[in-house]
C-alpha positions in Angstrom: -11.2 -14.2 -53.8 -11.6 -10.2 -53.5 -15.6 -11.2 -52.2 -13.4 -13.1 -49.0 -11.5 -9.8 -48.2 -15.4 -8.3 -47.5 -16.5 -11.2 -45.6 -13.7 -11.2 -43.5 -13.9 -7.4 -42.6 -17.3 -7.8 -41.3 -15.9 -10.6 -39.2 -14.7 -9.2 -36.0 -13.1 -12.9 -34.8 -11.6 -13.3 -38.3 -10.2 -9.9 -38.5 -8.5 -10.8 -35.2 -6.9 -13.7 -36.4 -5.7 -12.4 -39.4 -3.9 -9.6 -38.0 -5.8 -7.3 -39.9 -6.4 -4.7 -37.3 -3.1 -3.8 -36.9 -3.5 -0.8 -33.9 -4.1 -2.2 -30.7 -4.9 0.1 -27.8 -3.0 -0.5 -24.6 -5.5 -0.6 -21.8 -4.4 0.6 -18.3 -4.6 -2.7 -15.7 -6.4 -1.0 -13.1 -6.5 -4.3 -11.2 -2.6 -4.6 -10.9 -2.6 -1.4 -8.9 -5.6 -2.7 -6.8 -4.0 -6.6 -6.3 -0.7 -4.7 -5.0 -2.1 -2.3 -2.6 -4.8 -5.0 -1.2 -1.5 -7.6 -0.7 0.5 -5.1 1.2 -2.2 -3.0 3.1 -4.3 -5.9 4.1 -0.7 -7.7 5.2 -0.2 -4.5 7.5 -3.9 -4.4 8.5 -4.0 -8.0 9.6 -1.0 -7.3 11.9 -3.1 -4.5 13.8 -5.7 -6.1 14.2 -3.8 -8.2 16.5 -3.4 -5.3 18.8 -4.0 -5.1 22.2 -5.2 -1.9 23.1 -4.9 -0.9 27.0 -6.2 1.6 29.7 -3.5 2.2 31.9 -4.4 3.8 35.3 -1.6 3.8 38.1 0.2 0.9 36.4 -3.1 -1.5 36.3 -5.3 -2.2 33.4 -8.5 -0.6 33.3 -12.0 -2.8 32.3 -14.8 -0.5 31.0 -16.7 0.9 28.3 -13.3 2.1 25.9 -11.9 -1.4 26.6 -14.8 -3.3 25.3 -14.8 -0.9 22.1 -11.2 -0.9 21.2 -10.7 -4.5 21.8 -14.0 -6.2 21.2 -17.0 -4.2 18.8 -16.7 -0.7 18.1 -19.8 -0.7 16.3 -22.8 -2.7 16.0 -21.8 -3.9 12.4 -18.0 -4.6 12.8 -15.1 -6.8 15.5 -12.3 -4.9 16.7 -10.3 -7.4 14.1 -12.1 -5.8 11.3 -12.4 -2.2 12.3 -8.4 -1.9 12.9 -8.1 -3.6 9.4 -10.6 -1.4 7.7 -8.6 1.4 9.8 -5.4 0.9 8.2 -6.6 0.3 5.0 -8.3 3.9 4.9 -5.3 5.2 6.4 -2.3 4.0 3.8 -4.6 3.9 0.7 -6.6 7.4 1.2 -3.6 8.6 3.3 -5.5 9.9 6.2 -8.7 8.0 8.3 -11.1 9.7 10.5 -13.2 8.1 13.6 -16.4 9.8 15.2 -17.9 8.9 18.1 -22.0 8.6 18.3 -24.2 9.3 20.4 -24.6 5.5 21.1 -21.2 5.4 21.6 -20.2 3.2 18.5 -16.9 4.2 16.5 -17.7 4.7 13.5 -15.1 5.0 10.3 -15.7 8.0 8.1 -16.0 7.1 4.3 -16.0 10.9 3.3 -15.4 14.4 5.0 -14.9 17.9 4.2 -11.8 19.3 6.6 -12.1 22.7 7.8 -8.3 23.8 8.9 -7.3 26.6 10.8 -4.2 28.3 11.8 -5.1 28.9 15.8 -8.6 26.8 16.2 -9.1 23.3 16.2 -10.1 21.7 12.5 -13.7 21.0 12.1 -14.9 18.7 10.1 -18.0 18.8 8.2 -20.8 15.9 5.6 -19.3 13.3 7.4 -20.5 10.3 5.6 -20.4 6.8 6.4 -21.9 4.4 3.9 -25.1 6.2 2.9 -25.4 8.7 5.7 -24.2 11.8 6.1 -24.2 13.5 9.7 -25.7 17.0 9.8 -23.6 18.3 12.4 -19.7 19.1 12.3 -17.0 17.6 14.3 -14.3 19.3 15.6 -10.6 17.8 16.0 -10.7 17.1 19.6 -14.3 15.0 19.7 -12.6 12.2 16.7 -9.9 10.0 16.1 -7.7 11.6 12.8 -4.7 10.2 11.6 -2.7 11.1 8.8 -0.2 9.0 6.7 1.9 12.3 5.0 2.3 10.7 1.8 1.3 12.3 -0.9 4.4 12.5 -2.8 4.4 9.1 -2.4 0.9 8.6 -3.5 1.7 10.8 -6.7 4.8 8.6 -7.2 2.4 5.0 -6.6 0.3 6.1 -9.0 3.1 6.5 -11.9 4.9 3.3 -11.5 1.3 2.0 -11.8 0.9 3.5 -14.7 3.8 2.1 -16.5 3.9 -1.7 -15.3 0.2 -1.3 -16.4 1.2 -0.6 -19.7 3.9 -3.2 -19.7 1.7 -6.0 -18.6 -1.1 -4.8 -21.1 1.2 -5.2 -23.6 3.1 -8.9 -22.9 -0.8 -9.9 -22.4 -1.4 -8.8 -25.6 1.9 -10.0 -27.1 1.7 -13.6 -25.7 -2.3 -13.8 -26.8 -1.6 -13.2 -29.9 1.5 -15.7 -30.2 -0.7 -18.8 -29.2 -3.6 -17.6 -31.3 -5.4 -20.2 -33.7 -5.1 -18.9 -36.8 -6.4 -20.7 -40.2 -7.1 -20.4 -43.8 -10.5 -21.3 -45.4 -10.5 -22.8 -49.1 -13.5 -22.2 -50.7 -14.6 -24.1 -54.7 -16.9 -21.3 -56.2 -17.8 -20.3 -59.4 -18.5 -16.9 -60.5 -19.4 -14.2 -57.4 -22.0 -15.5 -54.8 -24.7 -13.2 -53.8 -25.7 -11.6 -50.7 -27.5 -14.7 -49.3 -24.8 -16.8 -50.3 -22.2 -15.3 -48.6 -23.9 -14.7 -45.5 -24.8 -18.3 -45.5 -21.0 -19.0 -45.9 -20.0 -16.2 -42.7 -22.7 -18.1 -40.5 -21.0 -21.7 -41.0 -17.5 -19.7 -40.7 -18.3 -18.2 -37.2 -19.8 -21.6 -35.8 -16.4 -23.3 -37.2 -13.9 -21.0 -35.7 -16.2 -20.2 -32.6 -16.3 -24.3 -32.1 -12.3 -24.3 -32.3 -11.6 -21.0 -30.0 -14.4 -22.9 -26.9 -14.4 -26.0 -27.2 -11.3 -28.5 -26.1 -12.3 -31.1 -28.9 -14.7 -29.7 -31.8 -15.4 -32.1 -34.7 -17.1 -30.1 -37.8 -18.3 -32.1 -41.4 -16.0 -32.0 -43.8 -17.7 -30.4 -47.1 -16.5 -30.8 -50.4 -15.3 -27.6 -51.9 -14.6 -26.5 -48.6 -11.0 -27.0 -46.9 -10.1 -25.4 -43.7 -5.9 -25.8 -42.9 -5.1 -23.8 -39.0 -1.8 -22.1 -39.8 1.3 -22.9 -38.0 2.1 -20.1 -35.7 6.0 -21.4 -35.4 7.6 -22.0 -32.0 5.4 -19.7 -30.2 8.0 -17.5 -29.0 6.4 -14.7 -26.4 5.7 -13.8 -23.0 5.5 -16.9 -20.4 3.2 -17.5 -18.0 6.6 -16.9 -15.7 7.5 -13.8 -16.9 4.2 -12.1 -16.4 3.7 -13.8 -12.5 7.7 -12.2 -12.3 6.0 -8.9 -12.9 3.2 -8.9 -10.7 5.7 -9.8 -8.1 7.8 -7.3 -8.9 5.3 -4.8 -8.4 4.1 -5.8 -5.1 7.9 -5.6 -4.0 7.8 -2.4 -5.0 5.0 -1.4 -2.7 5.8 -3.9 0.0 9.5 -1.6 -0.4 7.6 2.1 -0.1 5.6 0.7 3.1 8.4 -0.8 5.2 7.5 -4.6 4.5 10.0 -7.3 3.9 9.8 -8.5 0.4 10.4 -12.3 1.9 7.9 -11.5 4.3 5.2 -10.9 2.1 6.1 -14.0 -0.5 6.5 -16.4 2.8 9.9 -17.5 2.4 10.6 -19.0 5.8 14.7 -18.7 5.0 14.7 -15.4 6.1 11.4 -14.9 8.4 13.0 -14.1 11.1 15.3 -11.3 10.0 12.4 -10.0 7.7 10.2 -10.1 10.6 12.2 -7.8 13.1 13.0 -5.4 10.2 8.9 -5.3 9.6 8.1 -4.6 13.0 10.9 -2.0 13.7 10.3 -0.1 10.2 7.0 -0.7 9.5 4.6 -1.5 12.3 6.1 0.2 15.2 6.0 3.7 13.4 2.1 2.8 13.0 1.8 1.8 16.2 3.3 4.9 17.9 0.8 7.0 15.6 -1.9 5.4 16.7 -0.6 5.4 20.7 0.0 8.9 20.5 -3.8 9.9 18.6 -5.8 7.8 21.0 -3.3 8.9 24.4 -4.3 12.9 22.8 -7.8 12.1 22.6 -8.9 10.0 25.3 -6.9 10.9 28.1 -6.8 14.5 30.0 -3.9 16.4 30.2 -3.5 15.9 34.1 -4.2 12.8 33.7 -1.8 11.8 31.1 1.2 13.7 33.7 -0.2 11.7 36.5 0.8 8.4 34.6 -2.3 7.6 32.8 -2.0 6.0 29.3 -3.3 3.7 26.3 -0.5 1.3 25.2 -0.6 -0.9 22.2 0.7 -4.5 22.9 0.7 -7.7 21.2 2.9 -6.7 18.3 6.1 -5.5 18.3 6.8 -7.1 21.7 8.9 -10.1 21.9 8.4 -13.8 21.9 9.5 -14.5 26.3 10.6 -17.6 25.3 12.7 -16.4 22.3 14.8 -14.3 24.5 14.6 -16.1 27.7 18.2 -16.5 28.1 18.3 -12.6 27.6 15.2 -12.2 29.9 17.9 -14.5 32.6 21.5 -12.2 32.0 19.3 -8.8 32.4 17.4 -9.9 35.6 20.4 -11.6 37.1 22.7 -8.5 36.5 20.4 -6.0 38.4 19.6 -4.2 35.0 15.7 -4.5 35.2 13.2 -6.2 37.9 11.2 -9.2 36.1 7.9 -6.9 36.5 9.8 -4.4 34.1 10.8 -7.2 32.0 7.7 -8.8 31.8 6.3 -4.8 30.7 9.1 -4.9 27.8 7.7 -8.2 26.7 4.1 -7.0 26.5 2.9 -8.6 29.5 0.5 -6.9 32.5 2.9 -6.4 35.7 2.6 -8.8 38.2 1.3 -7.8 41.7 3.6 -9.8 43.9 5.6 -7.3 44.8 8.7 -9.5 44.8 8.5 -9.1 41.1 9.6 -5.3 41.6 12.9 -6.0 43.3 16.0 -6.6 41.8 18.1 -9.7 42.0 21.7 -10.7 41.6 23.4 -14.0 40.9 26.9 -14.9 42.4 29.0 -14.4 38.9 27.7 -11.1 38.6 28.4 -9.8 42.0 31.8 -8.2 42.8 34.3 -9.8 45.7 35.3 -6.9 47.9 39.9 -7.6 48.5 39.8 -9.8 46.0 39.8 -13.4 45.7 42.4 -14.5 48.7 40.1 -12.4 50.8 
């Protein structure tokens, strides 16, 4: 049978199954790193989106042209919703995201730039591209919106552990594919050697056999005499579960969700500990976001003078709290002259009232004090 050993060589689905090629090459999962960052980033970018972003001006909200584009449509092509996504997503995964201004007033998400730094002058920034076009003129740092993540030790560390649970998964892939492969011997009556035409005559029937078996659920083939085909037993089919290689996908998104500040039972939806999770992910994770942002639009937007007379851009809608979570809270602080409702309803996220009762404080009976004492 030394003619078989030939056949089966030129058989690239036969040499599989008979373990013949015995050096497999481990292939990086490039996806694994991309289905981890998209869970986590987009989990983060889907709570900004839900921002509400607001022109302060003597403590009352102002309505005009930088309201409409940070809370409605920045641009022609894009919501607020999916700008502040697409924001965040530029900003964790490249670790920094500019925004220019046009001269039709959109804002516009850079997808490439050259930075200019200086020590005493303001950056400039030059080939600002977004999708296919690239603006002639430069920028410099006080006409755009830049924020920076600082994490490019991080990034260099990310890109490591990917590395390795890419090899890790490559290889219980391979593993458990090839301890449910269909594997078979073919028995074969011939006399003397066959010739050329023979044998390829035999491969052809061979690869429409074992290519009926591999696609099809139930493949019925004529039995020949002369010709006996027995599938080998491949034991008990020991080798990586479908639960041990979902155990390491979620493993690695906990990884990231732990680098970014997210909640590992946040992210999987376990409602057992949603609220805990969900105070630690605002406080650790969004707030610090949130502040950078603040900060960027407050320096950009807003004069100097201004800003000192009381001007400012706040960020609500996210890290506030639920009023009526808390409003037995909301009652004790109120009642014990520690804020007026206006300042409470401020804390909470809401626009300050305009009855100006709301800016006095109160006290209840049990938390005022009895001047002699009680027999007075």
């Amino acid at each position: 049978m030394g003619w078989l050993n030939d056949v089966l060589k030129r058989n690239s689905e036969l040499e599989s199954l008979f373990d013949l090629d015995l050096i497999n090459e481990t292939h990086h999962r490039a996806y694994l790193k991309q289905m981890a960052l998209e869970t986590n980033i987009n989990f983060i970018g889907r709570t900004i989106s839900q921002s509400d972003f607001r022109i302060m001006k003597n403590g009352e909200r102002q309505i005009n042209d930088w309201h409409y584009l940070l809370n409605v449509r920045p641009n022609t092509d894009q919501t607020a919703a999916d700008f502040w996504q697409d924001f965040i997503y530029k900003l964790i995964d490249e670790n920094e995201v500019l925004v220019i201004l046009t001269d039709n007033n959109d804002l516009l998400i850079a997808d490439d730039f050259d930075r200019i730094e200086y020590a005493v002058y303001s950056d400039v920034f030059q080939n600002v591209t977004v999708k296919d076009y690239t603006f002639k003129r430069s920028f410099q740092m006080d006409e755009v919106i830049h924020l920076s993540y600082n994490n490019n030790k991080l990034a260099k560390f990310m890109d490591g552990m990917f590395k390795d649970y890419g090899e890790l998964f490559s290889r219980m892939i391979e593993i458990s594919m090839r301890n449910h492969q269909i594997r078979g011997t073919v028995g074969i009556e011939a006399s003397g050697k066959l010739d050329s035409e023979k044998q390829s005559k035999l491969q052809s029937f061979i690869d429409k056999l074992f290519y009926s078996f591999r696609k099809n659920t139930v493949a019925l083939v004529p039995k020949l005499k002369g010709f006996d085909y027995t599938e080998v037993a491949n034991g008990d089919n020991k080798g990586q579960s479908i639960e041990e290689v979902t155990k390491l996908k979620r493993s690695l998104i906990d990884d990231v969700a732990n680098i970014l500040g997210i909640p590992n039972a946040l992210i999987h939806g376990e409602l057992s500990e949603y609220e805990t999770s969900m105070k630690a992910y605002v406080k650790f994770c969004i707030a610090p976001l949130i502040k950078k942002i603040t900060d960027e639009l407050n320096a950009k937007l807003i004069e100097r003078n201004d800003y000192l007379k009381g001007d400012r851009i706040e960020v609500r809608g996210v890290a506030e709290l639920n009023p009526l979570e808390v409003a037995d809270a909301v009652d004790k602080l109120i009642a014990s002259m520690a804020y007026t409702p206006n300042e409470i309803r401020i804390k909470l996220g809401d626009e300050p009232s305009s009855d100006k009762r709301l800016d006095q404080h109160y006290q209840t009976k049990n938390y005022a004090s009895v001047e002699g004492g009680e027999n007075q």
